[in-house]
C-alpha positions in Angstrom: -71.7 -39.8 -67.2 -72.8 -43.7 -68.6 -73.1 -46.0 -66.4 -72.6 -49.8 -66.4 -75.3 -51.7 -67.5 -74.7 -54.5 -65.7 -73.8 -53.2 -62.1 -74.4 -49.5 -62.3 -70.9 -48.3 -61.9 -69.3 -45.0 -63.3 -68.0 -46.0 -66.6 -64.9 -43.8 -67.4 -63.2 -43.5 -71.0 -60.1 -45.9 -71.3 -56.5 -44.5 -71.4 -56.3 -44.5 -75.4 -59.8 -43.3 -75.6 -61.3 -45.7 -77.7 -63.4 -47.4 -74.9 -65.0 -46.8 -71.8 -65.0 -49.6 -68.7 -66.0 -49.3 -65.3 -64.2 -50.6 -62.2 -65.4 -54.3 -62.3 -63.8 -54.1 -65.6 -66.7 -54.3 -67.9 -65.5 -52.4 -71.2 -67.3 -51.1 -74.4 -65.9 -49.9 -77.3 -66.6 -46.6 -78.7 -67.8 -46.5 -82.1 -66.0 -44.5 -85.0 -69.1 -42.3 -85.0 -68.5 -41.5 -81.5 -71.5 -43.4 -79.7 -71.2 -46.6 -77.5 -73.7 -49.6 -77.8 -74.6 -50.5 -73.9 -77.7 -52.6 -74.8 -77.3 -55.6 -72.7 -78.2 -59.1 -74.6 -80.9 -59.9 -72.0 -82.8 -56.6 -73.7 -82.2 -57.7 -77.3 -85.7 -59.5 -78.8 -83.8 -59.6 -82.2 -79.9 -59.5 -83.5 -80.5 -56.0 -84.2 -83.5 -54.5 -82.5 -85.1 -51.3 -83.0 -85.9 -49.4 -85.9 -84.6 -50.4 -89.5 -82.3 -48.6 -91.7 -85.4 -48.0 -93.7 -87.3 -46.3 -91.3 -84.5 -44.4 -90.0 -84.4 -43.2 -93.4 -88.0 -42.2 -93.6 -87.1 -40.7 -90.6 -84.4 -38.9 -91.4 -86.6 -37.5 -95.0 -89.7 -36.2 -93.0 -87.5 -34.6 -90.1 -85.1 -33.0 -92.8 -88.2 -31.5 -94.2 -89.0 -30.5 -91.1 -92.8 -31.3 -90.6 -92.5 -31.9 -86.7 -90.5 -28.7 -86.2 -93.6 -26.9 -84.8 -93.0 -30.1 -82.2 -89.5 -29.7 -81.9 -90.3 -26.0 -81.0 -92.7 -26.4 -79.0 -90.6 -28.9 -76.2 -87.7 -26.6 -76.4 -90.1 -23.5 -75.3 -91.6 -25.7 -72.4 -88.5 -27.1 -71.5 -87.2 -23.5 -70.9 -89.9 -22.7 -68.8 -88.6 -25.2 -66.0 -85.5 -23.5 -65.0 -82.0 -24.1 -65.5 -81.4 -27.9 -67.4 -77.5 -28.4 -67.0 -78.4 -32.3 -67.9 -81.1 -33.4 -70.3 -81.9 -37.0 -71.6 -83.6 -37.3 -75.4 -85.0 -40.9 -74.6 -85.6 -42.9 -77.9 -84.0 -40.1 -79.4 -84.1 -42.1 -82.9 -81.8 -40.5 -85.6 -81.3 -37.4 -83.0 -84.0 -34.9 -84.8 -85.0 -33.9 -80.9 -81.5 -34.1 -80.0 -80.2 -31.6 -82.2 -82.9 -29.1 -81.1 -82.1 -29.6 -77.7 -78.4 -28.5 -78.7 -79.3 -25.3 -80.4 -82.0 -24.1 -77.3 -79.3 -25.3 -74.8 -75.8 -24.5 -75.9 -74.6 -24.8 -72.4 -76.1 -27.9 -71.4 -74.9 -31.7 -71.5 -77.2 -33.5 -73.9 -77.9 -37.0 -73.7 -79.9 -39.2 -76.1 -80.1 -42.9 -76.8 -81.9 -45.8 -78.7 -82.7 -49.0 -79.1 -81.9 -49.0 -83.2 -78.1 -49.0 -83.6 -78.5 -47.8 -87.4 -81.2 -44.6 -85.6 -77.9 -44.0 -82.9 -75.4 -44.3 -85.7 -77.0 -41.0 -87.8 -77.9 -39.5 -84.6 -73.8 -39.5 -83.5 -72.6 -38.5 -87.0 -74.9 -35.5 -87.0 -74.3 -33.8 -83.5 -71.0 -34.3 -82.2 -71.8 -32.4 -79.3 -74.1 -34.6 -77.6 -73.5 -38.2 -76.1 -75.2 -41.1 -77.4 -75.8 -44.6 -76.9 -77.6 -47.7 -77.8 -79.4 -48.5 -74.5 -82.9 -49.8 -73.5 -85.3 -47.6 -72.6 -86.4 -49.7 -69.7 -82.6 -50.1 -68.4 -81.0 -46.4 -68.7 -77.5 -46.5 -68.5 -77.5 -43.7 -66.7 -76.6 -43.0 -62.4 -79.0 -42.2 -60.0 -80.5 -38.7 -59.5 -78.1 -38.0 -62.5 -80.6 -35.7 -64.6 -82.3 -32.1 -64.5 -84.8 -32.6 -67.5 -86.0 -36.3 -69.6 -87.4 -35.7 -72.7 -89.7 -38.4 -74.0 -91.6 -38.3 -77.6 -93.5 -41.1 -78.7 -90.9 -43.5 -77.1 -91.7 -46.9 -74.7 -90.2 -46.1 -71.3 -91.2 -47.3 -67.8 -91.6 -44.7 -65.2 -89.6 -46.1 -62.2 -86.8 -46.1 -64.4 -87.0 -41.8 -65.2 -87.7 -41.3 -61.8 -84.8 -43.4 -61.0 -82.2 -40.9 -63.3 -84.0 -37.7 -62.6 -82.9 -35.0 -60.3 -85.8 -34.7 -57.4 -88.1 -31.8 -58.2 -86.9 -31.9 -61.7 -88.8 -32.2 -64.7 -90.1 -35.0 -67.0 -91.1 -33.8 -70.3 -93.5 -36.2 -72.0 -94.9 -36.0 -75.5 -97.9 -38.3 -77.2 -99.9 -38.0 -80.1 -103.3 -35.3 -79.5 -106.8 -37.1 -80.1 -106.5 -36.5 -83.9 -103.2 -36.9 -84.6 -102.9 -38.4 -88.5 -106.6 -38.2 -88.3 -106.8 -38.4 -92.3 -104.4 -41.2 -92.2 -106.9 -43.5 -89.8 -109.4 -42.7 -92.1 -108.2 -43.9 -95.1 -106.8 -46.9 -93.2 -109.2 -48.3 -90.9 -113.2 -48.8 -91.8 -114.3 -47.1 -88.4 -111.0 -45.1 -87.4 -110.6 -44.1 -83.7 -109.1 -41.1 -81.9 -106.1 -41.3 -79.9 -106.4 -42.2 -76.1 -106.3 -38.9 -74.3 -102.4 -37.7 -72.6 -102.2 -39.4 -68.8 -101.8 -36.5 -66.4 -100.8 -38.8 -63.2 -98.1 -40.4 -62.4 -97.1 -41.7 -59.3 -94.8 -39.6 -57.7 -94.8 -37.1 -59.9 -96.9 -34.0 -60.4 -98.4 -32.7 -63.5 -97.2 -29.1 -63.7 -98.1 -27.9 -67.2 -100.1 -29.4 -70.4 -100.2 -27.6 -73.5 -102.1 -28.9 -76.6 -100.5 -28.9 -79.8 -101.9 -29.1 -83.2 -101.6 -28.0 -87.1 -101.8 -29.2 -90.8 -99.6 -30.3 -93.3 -99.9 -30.6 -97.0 -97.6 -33.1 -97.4 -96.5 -34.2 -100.9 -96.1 -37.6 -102.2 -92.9 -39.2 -100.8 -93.6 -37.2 -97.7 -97.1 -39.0 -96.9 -95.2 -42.3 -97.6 -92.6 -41.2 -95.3 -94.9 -40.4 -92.8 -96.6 -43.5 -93.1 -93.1 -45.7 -93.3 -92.6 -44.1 -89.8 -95.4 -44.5 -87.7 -96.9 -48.0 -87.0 -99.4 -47.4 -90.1 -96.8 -49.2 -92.1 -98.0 -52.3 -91.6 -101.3 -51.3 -90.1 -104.7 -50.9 -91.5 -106.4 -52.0 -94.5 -104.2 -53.2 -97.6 -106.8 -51.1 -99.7 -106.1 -48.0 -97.7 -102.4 -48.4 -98.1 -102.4 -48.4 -101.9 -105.1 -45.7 -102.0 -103.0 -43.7 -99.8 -100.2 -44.1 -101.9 -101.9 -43.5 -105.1 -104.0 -40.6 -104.0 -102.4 -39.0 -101.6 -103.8 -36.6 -99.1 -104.8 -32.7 -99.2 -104.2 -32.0 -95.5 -103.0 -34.1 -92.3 -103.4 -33.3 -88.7 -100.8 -33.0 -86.7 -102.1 -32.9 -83.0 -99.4 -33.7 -80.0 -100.3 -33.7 -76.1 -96.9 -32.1 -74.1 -97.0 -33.0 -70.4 -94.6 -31.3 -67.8 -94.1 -33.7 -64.5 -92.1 -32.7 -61.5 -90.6 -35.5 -59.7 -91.8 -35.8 -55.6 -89.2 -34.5 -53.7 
């Protein structure tokens, strides 16, 4: 179901199946992992934008040991609450964490995810084989119109006009962002007079809020996972030096984990 990113066309897979074009005659190869890259140049800031190798990685580490699996959880419950999702979009699905939940709570459903990071979209392909993925901007989906019944969105940039554009009208938009004290003990060891997070936005234009649920718990997270944590988030290279190497010498006993989940239906 990808479409062209440069004129919006149906791309269909090429007779030998290693490529997919659409009837202009743009073509992209398909990777040996299975995904396609469809990130126009125009939407590349660097040679290879996105998330590193190394924080796909750390990534990868936390997700295996699965300390956002009360999150993952918790959007496959809401999501099921909508109705019937024959078509769902993980957008900045990263190295496919989401994605593979998705599969597993909707065995009958096409899954799509893609990602900025081609080494996040690489992993994400070589671990579900059932879904489709591609490198793609979040601002430019690659994707037809009125194409989608559910878009999943955790932590991820996106612009609005765009997931109204590919969702199904009176279908749902599922968006995820961090609770008020989300990493709470992390800001405090980083910054001198931490803040809480911006509360969830419950209006968009030409959508409507249908549900909200709050999410939070604790972790006791070990070394390496704290540094994963960190390595993952925009901590990395925020905050005070001090904090960082106190962080990483000390650890921490507990960390909040606090997420905000946001149902919107799209204005028919």
């Amino acid at each position: 179901m990808w479409a062209c990113p440069h004129c919006r066309l149906p791309l269909q897979a090429s007779p030998d199946g290693g490529s997919i074009t659409c009837a202009r005659g743009h073509a992209f190869d398909l990777a040996r992992e299975g995904y396609v890259n469809l990130l126009s140049a125009n939407r590349k800031r660097t040679h290879d934008p996105g998330d590193s190798a190394d924080m796909v990685a750390a990534r990868r580490r936390v997700h295996d040991a699965n300390l956002y699996g009360p999150l993952a959880e918790a959007v496959c419950q809401q999501l099921a609450t909508t109705g019937q999702v024959g078509t769902v979009l993980d957008l900045g699905c990263g190295e496919g964490f989401y994605t593979r939940a998705l599969l597993r709570a909707l065995p009958d459903s096409a899954v799509y995810g893609i990602d900025i990071s081609r080494a996040a979209i690489r992993l994400a392909a070589k671990q579900s084989k059932e879904a489709c993925f591609a490198v793609a901007s979040t601002y430019q989906l690659p994707l037809p119109e009125d194409s989608l019944d559910a878009v999943v969105r955790i932590f991820a940039p996106s612009e609005d006009a765009e997931v109204m554009r590919v969702l199904k009208p009176g279908h749902c938009y599922l968006e995820v962002s961090p609770g008020p004290r989300h990493l709470w003990q992390v800001r405090e060891a980083l910054y001198e007079e931490p803040r809480e997070h911006a509360p969830a936005r419950v209006n968009i234009p030409g959508m409507a809020l249908s549900q909200q649920v709050q999410l939070q718990y604790e972790l006791a997270p070990d070394a390496r996972e704290l540094a994963d944590i960190i390595s993952m988030t925009p901590f990395a290279h925020r905050g005070q030096g001090i904090g960082r190497a106190r962080l990483r010498q000390a650890g921490l006993a507990a960390v909040t984990m606090a997420f905000s989940l946001c149902i919107f239906r799209l204005d028919t």
